[in-house]
DOLO-570017 format. One record per atom (N, C-alpha, C): x, y, z; residue number from 1; atom name. Coordinates in nm, 4 decimals, padded with zeros to 6 digits. Example, Ala and Ser with C-alpha at 12.3 -4.5 7.8 and 13.67 -1.06 7.14 Angstrom:
residues 2
+----------+----------+----------+-----+----+
:       px :       py :       pz :   k :  a :
+----------+----------+----------+-----+----+
:  01.3190 : -00.5690 :  00.7800 :   1 :  N :
:  01.2300 : -00.4500 :  00.7800 :   1 : CA :
:  01.3200 : -00.3300 :  00.7800 :   1 :  C :
:  01.2850 : -00.2250 :  00.7080 :   2 :  N :
:  01.3670 : -00.1060 :  00.7140 :   2 : CA :
:  01.2900 :  00.0030 :  00.7870 :   2 :  C :
+----------+----------+----------+-----+----+
//
This chain:
residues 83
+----------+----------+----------+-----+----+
:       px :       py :       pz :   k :  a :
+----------+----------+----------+-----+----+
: -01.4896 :  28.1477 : -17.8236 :   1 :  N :
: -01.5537 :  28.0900 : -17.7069 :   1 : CA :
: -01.6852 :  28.1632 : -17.6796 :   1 :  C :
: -01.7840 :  28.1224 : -17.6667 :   2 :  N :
: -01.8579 :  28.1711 : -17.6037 :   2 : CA :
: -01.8816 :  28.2203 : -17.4518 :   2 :  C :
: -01.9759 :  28.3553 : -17.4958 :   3 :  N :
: -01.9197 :  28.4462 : -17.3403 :   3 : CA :
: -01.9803 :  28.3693 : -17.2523 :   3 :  C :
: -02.0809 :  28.3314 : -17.2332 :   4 :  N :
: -02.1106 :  28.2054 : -17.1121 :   4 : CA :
: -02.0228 :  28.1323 : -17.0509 :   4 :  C :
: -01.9098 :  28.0820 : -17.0977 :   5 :  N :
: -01.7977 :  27.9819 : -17.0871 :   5 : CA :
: -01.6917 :  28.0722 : -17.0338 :   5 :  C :
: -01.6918 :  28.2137 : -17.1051 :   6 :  N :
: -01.5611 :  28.2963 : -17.0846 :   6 : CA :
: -01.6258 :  28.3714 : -16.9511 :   6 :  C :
: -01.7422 :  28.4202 : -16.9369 :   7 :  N :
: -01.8218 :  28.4173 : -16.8204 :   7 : CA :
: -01.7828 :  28.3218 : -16.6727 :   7 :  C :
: -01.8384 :  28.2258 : -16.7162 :   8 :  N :
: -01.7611 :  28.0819 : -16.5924 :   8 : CA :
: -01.6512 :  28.0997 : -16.5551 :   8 :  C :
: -01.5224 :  28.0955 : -16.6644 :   9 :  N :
: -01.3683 :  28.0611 : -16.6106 :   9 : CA :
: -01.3385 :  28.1974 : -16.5464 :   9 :  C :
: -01.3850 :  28.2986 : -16.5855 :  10 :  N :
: -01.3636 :  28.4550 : -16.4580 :  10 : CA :
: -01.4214 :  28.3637 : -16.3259 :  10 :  C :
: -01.5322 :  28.3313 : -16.3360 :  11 :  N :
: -01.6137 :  28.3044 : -16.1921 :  11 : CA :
: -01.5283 :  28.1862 : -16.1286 :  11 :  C :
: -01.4551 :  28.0986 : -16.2117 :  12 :  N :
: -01.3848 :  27.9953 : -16.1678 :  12 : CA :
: -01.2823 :  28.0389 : -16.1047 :  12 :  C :
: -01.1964 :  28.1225 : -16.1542 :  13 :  N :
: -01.0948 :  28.1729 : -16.1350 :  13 : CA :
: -01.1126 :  28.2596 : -16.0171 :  13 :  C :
: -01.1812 :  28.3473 : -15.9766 :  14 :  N :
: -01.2209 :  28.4273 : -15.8726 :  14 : CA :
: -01.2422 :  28.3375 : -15.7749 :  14 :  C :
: -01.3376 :  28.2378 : -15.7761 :  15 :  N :
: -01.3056 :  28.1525 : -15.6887 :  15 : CA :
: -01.2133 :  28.0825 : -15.6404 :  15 :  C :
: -01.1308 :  28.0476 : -15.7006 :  16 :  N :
: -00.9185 :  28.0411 : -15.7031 :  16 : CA :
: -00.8718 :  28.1061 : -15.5839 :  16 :  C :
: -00.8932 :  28.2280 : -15.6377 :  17 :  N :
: -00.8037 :  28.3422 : -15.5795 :  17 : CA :
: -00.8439 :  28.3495 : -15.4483 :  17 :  C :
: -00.9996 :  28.3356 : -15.4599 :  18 :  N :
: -01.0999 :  28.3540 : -15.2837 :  18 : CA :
: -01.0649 :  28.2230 : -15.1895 :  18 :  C :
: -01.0290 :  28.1489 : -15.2440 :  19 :  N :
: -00.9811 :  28.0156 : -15.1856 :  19 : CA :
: -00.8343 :  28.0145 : -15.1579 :  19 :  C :
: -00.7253 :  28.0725 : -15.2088 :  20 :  N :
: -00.6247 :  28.0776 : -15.2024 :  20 : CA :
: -00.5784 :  28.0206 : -15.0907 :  20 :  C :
: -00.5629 :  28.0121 : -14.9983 :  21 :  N :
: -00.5348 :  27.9606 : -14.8512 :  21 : CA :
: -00.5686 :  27.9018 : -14.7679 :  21 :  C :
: -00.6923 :  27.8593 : -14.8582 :  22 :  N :
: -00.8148 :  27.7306 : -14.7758 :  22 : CA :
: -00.7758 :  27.5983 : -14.8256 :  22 :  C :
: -00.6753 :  27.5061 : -14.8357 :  23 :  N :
: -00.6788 :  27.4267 : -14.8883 :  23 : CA :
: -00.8059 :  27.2835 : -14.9075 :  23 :  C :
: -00.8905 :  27.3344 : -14.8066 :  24 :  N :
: -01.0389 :  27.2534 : -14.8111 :  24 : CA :
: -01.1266 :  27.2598 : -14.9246 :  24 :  C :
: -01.1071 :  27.4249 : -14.9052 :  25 :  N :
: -01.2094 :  27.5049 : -15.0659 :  25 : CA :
: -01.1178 :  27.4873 : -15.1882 :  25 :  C :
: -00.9938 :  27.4829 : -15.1732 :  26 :  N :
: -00.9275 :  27.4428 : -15.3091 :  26 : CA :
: -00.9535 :  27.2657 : -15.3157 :  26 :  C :
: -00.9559 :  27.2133 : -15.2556 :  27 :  N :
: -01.0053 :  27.0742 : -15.2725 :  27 : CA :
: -01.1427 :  27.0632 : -15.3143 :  27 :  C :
: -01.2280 :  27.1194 : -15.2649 :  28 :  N :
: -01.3823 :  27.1307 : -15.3056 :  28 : CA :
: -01.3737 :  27.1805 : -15.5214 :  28 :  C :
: -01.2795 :  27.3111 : -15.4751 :  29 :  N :
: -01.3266 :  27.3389 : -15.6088 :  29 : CA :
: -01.2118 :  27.2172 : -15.7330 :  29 :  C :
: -01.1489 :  27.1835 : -15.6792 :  30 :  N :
: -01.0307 :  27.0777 : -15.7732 :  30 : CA :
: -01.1729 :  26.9386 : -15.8300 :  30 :  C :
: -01.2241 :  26.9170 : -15.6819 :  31 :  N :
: -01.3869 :  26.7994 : -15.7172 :  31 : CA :
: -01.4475 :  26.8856 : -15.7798 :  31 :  C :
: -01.5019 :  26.9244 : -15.8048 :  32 :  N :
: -01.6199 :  27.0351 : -15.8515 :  32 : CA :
: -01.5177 :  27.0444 : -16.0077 :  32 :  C :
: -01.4660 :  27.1061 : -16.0443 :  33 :  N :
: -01.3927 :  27.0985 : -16.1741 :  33 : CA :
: -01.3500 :  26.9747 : -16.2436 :  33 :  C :
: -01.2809 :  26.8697 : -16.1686 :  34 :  N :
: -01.3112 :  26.7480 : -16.2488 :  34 : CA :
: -01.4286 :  26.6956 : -16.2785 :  34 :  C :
: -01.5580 :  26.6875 : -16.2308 :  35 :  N :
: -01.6608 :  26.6553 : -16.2881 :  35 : CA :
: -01.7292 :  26.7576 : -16.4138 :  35 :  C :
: -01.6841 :  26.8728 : -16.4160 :  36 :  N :
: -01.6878 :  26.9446 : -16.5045 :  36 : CA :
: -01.6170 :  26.9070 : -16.6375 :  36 :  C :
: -01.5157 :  26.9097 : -16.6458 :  37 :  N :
: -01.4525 :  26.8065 : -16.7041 :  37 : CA :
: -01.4769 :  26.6883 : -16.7672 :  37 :  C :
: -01.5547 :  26.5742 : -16.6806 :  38 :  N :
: -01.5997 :  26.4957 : -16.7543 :  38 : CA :
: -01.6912 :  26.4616 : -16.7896 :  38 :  C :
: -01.7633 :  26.5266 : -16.7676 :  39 :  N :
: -01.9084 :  26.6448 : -16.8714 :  39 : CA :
: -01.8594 :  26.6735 : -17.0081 :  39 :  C :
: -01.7588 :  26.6879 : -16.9992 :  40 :  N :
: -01.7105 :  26.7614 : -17.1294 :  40 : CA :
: -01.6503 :  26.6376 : -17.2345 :  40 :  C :
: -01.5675 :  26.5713 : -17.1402 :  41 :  N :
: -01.5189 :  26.4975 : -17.2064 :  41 : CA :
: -01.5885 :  26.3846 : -17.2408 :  41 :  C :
: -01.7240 :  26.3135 : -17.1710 :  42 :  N :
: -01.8086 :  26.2588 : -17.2314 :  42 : CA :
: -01.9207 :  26.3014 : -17.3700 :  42 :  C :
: -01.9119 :  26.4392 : -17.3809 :  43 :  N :
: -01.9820 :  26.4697 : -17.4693 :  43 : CA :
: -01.9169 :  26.5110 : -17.6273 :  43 :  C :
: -01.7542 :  26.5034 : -17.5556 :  44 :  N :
: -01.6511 :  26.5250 : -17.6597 :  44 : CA :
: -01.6470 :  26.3850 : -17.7398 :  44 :  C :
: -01.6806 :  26.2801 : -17.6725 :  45 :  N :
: -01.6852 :  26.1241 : -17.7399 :  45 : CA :
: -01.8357 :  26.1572 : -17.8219 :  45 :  C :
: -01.9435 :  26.1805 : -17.7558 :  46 :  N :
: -02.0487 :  26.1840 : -17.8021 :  46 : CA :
: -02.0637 :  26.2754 : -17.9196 :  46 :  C :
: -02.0215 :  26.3843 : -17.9250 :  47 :  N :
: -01.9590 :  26.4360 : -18.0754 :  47 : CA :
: -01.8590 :  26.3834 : -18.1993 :  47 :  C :
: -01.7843 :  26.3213 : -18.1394 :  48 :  N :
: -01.6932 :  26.2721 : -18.2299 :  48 : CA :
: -01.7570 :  26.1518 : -18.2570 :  48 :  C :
: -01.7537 :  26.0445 : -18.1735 :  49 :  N :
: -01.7508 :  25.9060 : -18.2062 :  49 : CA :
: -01.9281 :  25.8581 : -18.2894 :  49 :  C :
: -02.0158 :  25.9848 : -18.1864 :  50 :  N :
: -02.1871 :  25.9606 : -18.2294 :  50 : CA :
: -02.2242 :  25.9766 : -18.3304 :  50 :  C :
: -02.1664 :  26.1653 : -18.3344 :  51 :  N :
: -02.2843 :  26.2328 : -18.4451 :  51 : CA :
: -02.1499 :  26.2912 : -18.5393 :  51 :  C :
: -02.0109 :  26.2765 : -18.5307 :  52 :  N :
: -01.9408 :  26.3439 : -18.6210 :  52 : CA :
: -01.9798 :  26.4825 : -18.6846 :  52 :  C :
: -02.0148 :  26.5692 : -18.4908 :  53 :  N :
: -02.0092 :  26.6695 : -18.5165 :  53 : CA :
: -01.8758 :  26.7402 : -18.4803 :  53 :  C :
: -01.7807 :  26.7436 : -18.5360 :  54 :  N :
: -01.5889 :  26.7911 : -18.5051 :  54 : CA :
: -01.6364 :  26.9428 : -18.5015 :  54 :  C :
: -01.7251 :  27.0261 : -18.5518 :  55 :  N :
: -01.6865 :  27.1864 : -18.5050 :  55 : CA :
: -01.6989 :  27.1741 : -18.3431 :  55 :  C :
: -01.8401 :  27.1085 : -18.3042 :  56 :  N :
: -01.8544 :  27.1313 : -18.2102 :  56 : CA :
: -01.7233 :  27.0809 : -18.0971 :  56 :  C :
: -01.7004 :  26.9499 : -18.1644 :  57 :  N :
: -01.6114 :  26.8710 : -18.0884 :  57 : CA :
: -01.4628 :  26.9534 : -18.0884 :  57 :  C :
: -01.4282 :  27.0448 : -18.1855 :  58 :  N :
: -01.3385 :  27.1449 : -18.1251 :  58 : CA :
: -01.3244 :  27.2961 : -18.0359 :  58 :  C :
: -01.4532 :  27.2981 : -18.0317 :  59 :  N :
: -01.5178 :  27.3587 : -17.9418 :  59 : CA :
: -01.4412 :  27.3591 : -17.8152 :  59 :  C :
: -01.5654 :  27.2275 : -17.7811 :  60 :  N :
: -01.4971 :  27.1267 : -17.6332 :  60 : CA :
: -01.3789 :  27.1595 : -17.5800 :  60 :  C :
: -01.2930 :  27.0533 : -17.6783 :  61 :  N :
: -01.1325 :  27.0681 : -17.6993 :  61 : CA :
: -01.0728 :  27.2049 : -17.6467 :  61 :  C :
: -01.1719 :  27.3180 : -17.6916 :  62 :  N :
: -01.0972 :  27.4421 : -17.6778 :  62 : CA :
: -01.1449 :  27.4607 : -17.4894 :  62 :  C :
: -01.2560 :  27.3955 : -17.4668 :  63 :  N :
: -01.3286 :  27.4332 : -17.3612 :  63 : CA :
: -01.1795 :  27.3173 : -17.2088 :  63 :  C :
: -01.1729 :  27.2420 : -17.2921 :  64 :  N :
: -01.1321 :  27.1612 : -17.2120 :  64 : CA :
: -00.9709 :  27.2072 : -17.1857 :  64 :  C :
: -00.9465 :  27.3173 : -17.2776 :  65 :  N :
: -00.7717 :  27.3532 : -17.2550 :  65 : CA :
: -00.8047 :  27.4280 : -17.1244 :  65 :  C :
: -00.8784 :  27.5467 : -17.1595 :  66 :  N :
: -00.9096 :  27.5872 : -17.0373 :  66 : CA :
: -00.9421 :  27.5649 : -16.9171 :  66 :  C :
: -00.9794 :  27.4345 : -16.8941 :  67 :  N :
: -00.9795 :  27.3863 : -16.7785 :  67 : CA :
: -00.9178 :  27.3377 : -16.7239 :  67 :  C :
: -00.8196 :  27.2262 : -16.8274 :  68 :  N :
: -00.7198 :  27.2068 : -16.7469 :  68 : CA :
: -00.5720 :  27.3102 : -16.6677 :  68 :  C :
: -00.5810 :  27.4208 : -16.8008 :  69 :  N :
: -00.4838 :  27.5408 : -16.7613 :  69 : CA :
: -00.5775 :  27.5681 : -16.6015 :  69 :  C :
: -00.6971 :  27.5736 : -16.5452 :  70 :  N :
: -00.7393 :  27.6134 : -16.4233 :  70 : CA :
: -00.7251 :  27.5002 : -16.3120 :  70 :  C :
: -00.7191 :  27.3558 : -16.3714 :  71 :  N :
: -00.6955 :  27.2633 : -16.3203 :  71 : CA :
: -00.5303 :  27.2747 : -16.2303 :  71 :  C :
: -00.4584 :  27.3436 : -16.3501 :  72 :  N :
: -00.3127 :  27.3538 : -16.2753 :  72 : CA :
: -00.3677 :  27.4261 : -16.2116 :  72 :  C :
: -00.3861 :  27.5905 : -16.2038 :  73 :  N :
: -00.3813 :  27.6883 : -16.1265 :  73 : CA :
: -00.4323 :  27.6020 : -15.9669 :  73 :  C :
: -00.5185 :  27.5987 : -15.9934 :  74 :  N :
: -00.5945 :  27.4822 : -15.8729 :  74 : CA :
: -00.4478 :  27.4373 : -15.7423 :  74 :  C :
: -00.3881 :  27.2820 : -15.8340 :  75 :  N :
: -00.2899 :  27.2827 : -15.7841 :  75 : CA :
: -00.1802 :  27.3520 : -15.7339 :  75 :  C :
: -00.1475 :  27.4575 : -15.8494 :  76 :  N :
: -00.0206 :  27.5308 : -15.7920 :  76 : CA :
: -00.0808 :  27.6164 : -15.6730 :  76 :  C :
: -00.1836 :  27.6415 : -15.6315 :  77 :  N :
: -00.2396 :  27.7027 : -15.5242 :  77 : CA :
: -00.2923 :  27.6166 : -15.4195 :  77 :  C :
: -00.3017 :  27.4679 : -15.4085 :  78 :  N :
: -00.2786 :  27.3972 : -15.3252 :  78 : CA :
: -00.1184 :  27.3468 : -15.2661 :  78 :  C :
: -00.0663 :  27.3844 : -15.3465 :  79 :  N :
:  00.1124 :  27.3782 : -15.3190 :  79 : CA :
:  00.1089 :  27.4686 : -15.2253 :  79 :  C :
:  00.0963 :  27.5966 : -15.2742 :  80 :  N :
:  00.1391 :  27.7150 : -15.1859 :  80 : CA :
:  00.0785 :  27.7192 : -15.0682 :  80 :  C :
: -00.0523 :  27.6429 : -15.0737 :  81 :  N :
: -00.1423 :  27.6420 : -14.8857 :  81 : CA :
: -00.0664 :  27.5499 : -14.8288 :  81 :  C :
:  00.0289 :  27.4553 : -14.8878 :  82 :  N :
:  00.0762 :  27.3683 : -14.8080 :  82 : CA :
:  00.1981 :  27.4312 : -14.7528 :  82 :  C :
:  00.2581 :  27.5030 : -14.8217 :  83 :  N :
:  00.3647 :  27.5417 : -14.7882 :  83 : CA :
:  00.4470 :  27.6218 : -14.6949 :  83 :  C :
+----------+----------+----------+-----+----+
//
């Protein structure tokens, strides 16, 4: 991964944790990450389907596990503000 990316998901994640109990700011950042997301996943078509570039396009793939693994975190920390 590149540290830029591995850079972000600390900053993503910190923001998680700083939100923990705001369920407003965990909603903000849940929007804010799905469009991230499909940033990714539009350009994951645009690799594969365009230019049949697959390194890059597993890249992505790798970029996109990680987000959704933060995507849960997201949720399971909107559970717990509800709770």
């Amino acid at each position: 991964m590149p540290a830029e990316f591995l850079l972000q998901q600390m900053q993503w994640r910190e923001s998680v944790e700083e939100a923990a109990n705001q369920p407003e700011a965990l909603a903000a950042l849940e929007r804010r990450l799905a469009v991230e997301m499909q940033d990714h996943y539009a350009e994951l078509e645009r690799r594969l389907d365009g230019e049949g570039d697959y390194a890059l396009a597993a890249e992505l793939v790798r970029k996109l596990m990680f987000l959704e693994r933060l995507r849960e975190e997201i949720g399971d920390a909107l559970e717990r503000s509800d709770a």
